[in-house]
PQR file with spaces between the fields and no chain letter, atoms N, CA, C, O and H, PARSE charges and radii, in Angstrom:
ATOM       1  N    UNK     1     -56.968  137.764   46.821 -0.4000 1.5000
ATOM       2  CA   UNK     1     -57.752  138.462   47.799 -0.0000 2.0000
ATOM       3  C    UNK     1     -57.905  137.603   49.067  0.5500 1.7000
ATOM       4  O    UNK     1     -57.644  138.056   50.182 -0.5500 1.4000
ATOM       5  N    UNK     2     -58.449  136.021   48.804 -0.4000 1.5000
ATOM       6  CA   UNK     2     -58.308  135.551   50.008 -0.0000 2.0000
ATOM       7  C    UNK     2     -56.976  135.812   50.927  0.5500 1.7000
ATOM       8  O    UNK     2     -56.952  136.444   51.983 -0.5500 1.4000
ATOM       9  H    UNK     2     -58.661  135.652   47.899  0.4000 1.0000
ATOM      10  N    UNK     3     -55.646  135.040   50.138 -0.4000 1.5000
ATOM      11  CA   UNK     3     -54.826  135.180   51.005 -0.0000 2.0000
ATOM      12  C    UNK     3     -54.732  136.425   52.126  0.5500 1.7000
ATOM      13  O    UNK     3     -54.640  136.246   53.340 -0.5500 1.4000
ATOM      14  H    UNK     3     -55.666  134.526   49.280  0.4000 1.0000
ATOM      15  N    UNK     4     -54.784  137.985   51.319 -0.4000 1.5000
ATOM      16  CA   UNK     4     -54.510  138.790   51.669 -0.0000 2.0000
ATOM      17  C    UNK     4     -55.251  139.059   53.260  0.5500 1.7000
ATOM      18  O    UNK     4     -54.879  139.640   54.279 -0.5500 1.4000
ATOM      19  H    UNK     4     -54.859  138.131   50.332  0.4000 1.0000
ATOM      20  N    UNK     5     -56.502  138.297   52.857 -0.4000 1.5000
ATOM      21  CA   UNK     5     -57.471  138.426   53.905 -0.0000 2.0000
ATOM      22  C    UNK     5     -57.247  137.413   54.979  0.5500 1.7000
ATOM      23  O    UNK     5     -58.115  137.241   55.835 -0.5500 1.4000
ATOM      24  H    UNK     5     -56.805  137.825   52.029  0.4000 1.0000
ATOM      25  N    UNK     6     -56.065  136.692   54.985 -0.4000 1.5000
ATOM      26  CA   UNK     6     -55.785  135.751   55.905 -0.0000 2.0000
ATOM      27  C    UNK     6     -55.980  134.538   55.663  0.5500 1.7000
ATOM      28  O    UNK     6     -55.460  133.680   56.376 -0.5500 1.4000
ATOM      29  H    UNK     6     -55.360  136.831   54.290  0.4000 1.0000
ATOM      30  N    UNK     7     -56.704  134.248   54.694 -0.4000 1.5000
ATOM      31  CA   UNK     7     -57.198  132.616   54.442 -0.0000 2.0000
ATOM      32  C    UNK     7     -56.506  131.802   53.918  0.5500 1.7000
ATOM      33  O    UNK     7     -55.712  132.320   53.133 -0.5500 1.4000
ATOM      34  H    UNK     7     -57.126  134.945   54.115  0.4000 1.0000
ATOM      35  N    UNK     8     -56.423  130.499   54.009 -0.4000 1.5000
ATOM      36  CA   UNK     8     -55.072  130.117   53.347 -0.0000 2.0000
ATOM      37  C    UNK     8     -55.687  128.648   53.321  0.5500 1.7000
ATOM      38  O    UNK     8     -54.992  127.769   52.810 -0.5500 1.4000
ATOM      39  H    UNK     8     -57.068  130.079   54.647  0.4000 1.0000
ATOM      40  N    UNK     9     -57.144  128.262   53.918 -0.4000 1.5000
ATOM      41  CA   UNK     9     -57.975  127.265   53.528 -0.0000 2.0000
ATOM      42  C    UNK     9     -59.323  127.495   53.525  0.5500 1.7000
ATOM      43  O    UNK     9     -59.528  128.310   54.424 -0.5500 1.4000
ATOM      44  H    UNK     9     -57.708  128.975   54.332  0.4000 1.0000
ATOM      45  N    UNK    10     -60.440  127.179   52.937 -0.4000 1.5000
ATOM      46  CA   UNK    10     -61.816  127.158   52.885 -0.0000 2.0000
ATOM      47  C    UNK    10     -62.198  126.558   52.394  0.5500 1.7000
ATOM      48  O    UNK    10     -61.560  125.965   51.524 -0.5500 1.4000
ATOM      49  H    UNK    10     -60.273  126.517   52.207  0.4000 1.0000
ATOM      50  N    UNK    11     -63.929  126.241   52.713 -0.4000 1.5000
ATOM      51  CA   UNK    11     -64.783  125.297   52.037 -0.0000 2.0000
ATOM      52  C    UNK    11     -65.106  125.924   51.034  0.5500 1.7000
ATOM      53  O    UNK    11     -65.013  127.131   50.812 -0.5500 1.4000
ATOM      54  H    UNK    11     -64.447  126.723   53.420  0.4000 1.0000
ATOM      55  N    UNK    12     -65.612  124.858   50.219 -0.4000 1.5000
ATOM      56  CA   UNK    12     -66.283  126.003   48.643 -0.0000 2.0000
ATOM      57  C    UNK    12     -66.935  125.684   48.826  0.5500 1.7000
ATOM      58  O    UNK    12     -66.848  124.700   49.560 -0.5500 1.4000
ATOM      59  H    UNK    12     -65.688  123.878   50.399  0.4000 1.0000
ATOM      60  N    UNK    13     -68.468  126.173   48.340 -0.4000 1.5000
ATOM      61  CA   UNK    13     -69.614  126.237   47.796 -0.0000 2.0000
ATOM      62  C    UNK    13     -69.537  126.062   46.409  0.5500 1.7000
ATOM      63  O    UNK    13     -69.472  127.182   45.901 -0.5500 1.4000
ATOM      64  H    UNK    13     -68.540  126.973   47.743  0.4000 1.0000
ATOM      65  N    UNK    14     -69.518  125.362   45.732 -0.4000 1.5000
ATOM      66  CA   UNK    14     -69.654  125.580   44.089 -0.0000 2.0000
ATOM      67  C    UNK    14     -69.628  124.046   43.224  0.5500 1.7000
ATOM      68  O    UNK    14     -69.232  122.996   43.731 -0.5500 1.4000
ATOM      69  H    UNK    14     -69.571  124.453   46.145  0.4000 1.0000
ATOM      70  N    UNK    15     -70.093  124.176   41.946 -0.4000 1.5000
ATOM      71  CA   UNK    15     -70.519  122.744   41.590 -0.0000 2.0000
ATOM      72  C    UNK    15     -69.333  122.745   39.929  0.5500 1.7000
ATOM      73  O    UNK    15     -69.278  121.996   38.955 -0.5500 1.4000
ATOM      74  H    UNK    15     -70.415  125.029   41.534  0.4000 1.0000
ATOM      75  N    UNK    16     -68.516  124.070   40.367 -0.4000 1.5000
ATOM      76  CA   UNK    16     -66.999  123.902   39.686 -0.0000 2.0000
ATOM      77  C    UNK    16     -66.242  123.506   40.102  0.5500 1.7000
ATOM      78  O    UNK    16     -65.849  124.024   41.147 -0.5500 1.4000
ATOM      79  H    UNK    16     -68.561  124.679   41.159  0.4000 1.0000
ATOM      80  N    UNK    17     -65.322  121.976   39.404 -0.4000 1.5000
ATOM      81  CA   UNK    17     -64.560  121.540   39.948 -0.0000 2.0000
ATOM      82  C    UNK    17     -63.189  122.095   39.118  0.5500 1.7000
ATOM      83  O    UNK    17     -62.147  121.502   39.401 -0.5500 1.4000
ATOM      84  H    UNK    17     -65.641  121.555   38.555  0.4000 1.0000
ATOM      85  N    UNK    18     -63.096  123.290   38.020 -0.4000 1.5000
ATOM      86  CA   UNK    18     -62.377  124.084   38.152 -0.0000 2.0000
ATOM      87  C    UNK    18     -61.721  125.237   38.902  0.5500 1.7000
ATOM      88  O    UNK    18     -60.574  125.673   38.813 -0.5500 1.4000
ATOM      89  H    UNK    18     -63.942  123.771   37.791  0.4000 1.0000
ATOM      90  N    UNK    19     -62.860  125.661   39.750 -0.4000 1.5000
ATOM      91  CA   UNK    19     -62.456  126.870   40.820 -0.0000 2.0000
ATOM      92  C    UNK    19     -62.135  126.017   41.853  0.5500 1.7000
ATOM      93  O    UNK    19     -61.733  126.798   42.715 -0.5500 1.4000
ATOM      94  H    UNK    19     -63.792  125.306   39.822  0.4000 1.0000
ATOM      95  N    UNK    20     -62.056  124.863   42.326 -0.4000 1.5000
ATOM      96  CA   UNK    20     -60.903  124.304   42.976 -0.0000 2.0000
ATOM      97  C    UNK    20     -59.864  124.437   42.860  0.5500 1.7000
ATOM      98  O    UNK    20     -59.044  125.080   43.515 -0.5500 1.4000
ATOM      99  H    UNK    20     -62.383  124.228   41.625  0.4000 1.0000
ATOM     100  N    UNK    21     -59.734  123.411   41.399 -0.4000 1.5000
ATOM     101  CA   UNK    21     -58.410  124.009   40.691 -0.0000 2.0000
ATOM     102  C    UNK    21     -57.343  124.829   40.500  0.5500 1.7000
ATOM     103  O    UNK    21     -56.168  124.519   40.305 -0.5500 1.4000
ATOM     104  H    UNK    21     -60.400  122.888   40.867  0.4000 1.0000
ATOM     105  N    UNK    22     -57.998  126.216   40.593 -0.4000 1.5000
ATOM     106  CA   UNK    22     -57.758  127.673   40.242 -0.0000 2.0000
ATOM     107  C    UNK    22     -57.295  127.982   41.773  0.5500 1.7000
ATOM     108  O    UNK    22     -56.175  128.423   42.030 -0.5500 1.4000
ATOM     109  H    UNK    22     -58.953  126.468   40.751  0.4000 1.0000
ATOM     110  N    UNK    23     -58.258  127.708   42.741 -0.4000 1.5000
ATOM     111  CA   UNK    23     -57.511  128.311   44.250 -0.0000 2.0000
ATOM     112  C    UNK    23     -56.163  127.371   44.339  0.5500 1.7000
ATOM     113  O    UNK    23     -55.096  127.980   44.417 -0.5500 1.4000
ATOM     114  H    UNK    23     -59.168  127.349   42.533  0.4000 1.0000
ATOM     115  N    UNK    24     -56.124  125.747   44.332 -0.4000 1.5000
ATOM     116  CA   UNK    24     -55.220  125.297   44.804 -0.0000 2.0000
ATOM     117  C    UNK    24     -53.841  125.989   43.740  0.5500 1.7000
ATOM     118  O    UNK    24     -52.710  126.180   44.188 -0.5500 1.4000
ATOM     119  H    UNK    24     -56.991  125.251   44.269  0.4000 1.0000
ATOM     120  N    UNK    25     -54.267  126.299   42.239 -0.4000 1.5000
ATOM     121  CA   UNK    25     -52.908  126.624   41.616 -0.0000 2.0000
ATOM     122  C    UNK    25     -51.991  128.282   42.128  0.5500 1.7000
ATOM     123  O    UNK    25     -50.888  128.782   41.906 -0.5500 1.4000
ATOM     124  H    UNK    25     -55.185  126.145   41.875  0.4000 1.0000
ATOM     125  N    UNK    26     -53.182  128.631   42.868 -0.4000 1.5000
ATOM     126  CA   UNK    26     -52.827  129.950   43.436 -0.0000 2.0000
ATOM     127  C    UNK    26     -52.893  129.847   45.207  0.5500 1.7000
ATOM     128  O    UNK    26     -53.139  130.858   45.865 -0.5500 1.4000
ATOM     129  H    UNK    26     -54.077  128.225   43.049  0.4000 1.0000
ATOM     130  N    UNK    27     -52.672  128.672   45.779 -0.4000 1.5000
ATOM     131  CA   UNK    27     -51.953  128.768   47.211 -0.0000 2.0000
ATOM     132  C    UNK    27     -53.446  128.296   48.339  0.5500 1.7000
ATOM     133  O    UNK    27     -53.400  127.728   49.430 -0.5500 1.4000
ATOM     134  H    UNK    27     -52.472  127.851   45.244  0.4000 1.0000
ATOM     135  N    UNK    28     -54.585  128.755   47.618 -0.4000 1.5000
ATOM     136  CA   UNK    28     -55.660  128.491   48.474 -0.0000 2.0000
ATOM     137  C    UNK    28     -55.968  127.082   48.843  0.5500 1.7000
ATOM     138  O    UNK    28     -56.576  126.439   47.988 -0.5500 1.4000
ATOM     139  H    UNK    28     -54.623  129.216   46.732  0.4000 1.0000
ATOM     140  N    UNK    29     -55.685  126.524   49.877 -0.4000 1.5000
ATOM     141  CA   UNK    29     -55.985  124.756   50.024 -0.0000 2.0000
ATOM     142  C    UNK    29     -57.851  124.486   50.397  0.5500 1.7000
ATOM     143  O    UNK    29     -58.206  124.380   51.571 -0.5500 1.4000
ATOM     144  H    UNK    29     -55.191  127.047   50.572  0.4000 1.0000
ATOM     145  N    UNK    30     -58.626  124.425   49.526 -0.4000 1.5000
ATOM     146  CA   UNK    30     -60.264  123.597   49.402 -0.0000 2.0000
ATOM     147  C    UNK    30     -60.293  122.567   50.117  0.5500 1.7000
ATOM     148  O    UNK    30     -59.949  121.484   49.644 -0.5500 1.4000
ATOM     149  H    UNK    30     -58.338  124.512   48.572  0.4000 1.0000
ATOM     150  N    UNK    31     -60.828  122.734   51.763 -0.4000 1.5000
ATOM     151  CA   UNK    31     -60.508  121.756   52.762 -0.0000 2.0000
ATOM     152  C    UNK    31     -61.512  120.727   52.197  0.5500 1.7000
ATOM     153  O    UNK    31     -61.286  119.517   52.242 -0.5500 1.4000
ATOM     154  H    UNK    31     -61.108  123.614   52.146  0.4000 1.0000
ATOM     155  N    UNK    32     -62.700  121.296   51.630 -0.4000 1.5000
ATOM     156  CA   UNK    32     -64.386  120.651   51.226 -0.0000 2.0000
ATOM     157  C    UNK    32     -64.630  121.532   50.045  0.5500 1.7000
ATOM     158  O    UNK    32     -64.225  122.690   49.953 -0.5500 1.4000
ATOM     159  H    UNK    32     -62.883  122.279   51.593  0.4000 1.0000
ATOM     160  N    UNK    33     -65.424  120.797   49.025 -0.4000 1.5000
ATOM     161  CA   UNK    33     -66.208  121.352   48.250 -0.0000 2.0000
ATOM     162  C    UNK    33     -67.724  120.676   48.218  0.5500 1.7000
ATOM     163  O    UNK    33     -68.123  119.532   48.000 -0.5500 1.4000
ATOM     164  H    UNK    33     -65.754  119.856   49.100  0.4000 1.0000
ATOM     165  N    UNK    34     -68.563  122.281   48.629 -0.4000 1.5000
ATOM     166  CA   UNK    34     -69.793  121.731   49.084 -0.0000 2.0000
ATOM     167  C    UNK    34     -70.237  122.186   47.479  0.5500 1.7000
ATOM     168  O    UNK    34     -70.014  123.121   46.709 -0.5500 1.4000
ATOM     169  H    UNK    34     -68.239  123.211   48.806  0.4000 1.0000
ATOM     170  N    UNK    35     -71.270  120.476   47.500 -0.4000 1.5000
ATOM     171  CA   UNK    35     -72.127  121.069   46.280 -0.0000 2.0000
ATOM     172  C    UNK    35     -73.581  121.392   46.738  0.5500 1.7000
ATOM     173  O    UNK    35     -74.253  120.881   47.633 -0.5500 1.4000
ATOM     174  H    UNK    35     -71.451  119.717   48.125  0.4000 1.0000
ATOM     175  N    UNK    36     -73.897  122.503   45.761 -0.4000 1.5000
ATOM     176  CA   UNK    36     -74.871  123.390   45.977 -0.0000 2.0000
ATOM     177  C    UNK    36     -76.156  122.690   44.888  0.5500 1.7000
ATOM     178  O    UNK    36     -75.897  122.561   43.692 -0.5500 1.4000
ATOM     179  H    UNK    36     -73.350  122.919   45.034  0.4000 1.0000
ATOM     180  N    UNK    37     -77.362  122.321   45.379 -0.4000 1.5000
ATOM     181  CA   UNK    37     -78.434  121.833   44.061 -0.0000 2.0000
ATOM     182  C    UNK    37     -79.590  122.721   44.027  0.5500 1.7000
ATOM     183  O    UNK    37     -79.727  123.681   44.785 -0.5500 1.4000
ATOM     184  H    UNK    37     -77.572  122.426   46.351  0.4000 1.0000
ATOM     185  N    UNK    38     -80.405  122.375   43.138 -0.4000 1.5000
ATOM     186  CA   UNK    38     -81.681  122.398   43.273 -0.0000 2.0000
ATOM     187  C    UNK    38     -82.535  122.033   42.222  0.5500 1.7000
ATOM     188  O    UNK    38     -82.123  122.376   41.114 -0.5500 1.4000
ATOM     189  H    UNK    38     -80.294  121.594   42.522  0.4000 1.0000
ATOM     190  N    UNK    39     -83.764  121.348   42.253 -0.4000 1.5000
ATOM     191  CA   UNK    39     -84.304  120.781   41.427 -0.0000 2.0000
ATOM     192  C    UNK    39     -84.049  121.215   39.840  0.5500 1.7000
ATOM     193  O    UNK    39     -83.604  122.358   39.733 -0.5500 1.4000
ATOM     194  H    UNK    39     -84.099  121.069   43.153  0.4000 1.0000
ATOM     195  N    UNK    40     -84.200  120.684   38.910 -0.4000 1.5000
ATOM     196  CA   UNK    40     -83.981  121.104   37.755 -0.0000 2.0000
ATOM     197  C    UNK    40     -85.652  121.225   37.590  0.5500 1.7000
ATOM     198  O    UNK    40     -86.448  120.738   38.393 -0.5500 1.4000
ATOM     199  H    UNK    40     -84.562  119.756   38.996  0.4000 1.0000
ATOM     200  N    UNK    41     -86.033  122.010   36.326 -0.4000 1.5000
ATOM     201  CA   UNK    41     -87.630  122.544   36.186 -0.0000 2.0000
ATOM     202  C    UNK    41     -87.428  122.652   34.157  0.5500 1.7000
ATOM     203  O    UNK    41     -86.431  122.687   33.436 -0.5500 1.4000
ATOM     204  H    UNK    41     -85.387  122.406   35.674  0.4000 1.0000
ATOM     205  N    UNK    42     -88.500  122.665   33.952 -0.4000 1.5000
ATOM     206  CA   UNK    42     -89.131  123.301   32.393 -0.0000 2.0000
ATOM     207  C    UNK    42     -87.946  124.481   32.209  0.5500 1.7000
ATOM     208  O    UNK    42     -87.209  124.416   31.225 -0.5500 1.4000
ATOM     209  H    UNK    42     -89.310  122.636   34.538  0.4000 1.0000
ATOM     210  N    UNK    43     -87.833  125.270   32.929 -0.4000 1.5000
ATOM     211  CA   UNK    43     -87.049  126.669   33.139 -0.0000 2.0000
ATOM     212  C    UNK    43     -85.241  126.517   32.799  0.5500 1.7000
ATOM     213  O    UNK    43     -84.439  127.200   32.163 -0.5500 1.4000
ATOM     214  H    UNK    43     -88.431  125.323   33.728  0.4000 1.0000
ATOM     215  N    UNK    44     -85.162  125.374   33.518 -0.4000 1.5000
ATOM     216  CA   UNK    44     -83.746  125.813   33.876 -0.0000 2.0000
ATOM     217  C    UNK    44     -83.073  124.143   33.312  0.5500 1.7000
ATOM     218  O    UNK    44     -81.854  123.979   33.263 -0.5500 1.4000
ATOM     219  H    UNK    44     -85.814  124.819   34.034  0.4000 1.0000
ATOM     220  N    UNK    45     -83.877  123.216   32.993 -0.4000 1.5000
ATOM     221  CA   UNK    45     -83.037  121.927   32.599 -0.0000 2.0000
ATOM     222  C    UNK    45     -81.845  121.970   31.484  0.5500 1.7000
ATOM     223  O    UNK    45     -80.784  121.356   31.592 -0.5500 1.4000
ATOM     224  H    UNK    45     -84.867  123.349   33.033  0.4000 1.0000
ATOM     225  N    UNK    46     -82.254  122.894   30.285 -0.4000 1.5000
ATOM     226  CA   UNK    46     -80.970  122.644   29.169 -0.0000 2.0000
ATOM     227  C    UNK    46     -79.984  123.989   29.668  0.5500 1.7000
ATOM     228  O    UNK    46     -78.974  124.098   28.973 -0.5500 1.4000
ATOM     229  H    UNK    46     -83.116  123.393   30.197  0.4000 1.0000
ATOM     230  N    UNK    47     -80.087  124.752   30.476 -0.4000 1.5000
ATOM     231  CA   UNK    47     -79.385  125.060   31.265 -0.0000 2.0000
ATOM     232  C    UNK    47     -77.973  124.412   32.105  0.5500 1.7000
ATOM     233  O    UNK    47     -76.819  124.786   31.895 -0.5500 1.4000
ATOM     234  H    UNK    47     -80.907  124.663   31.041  0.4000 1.0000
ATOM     235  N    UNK    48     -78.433  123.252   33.190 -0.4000 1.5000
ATOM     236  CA   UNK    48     -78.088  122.890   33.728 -0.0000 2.0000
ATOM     237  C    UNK    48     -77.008  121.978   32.812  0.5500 1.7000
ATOM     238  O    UNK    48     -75.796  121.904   33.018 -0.5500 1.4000
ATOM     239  H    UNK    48     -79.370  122.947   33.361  0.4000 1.0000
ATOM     240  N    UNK    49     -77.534  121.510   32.075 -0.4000 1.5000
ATOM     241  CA   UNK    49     -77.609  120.178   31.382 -0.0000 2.0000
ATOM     242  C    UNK    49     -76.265  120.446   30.874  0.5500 1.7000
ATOM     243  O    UNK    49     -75.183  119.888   31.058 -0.5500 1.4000
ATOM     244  H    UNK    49     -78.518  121.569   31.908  0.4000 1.0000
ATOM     245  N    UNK    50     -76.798  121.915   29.872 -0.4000 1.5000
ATOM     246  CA   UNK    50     -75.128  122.692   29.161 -0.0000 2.0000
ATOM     247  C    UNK    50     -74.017  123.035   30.507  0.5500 1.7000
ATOM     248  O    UNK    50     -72.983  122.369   30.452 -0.5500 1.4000
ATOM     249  H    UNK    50     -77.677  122.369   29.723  0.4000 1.0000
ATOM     250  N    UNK    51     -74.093  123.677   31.297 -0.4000 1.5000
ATOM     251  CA   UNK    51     -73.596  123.694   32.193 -0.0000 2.0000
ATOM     252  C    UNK    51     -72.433  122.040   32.773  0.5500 1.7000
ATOM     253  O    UNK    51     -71.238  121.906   33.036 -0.5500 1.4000
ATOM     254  H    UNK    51     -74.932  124.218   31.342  0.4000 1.0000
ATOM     255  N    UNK    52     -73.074  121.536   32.755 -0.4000 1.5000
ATOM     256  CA   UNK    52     -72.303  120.050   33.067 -0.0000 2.0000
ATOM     257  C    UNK    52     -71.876  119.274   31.776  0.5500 1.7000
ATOM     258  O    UNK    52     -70.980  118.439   31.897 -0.5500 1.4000
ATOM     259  H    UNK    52     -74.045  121.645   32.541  0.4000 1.0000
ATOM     260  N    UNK    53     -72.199  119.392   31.083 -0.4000 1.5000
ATOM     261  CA   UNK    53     -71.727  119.139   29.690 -0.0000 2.0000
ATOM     262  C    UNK    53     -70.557  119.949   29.185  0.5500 1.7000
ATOM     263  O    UNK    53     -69.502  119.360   28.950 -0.5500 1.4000
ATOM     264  H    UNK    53     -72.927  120.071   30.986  0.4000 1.0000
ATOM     265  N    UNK    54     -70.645  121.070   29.026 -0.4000 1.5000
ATOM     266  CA   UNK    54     -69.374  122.013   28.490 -0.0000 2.0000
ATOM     267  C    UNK    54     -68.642  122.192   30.046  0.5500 1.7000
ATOM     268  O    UNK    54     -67.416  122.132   30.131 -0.5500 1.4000
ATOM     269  H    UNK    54     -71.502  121.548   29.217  0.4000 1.0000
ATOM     270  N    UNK    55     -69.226  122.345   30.878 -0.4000 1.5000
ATOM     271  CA   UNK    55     -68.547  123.343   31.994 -0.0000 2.0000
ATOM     272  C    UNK    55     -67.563  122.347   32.855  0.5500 1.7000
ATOM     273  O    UNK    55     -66.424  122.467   33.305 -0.5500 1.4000
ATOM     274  H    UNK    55     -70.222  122.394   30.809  0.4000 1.0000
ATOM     275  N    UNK    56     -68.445  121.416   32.867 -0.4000 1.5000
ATOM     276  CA   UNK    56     -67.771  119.603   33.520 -0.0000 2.0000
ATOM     277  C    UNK    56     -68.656  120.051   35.116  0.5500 1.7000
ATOM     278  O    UNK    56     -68.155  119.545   36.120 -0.5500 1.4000
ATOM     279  H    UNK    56     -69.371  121.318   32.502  0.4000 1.0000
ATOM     280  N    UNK    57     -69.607  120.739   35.283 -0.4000 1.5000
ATOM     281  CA   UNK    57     -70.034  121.209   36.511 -0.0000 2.0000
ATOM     282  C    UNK    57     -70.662  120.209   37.003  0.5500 1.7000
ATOM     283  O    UNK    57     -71.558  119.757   36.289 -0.5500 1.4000
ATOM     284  H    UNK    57     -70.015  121.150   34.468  0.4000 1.0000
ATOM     285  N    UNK    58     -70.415  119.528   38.367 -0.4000 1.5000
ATOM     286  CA   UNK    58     -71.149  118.377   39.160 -0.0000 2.0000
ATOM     287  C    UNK    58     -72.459  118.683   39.630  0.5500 1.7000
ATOM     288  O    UNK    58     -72.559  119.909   39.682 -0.5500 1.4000
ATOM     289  H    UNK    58     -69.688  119.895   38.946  0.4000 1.0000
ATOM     290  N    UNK    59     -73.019  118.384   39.825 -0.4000 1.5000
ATOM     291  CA   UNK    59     -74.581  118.000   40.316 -0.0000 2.0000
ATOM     292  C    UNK    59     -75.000  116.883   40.878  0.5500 1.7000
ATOM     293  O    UNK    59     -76.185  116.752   41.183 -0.5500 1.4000
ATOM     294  H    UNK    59     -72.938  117.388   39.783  0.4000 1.0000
């Protein structure tokens, strides 16, 4: 879809350093990958936690 839409580089937003991956194996060049945070809480810590543990997601 990007390509189609003209893009053929962009920044990411995302704290997957697989969907890098995934654009560059499909033509998209990730000039930046911005990581996105926010505090961890009672709510959302074994969340996060699994997330970067299984997912390999940066923080």
């Amino acid at each position: 879809m990007l390509r189609q839409l003209g893009f053929g580089a962009i920044r990411l937003l995302t704290n997957n350093p697989e969907k890098v991956s995934a654009l560059s194996r499909c033509g998209i060049r990730v000039t930046e990958r911005v990581s996105h945070s926010f505090p961890a809480n009672k709510h959302n810590e074994a969340y996060l936690r699994t997330k970067a543990v299984r997912g390999g997601h940066l923080f």
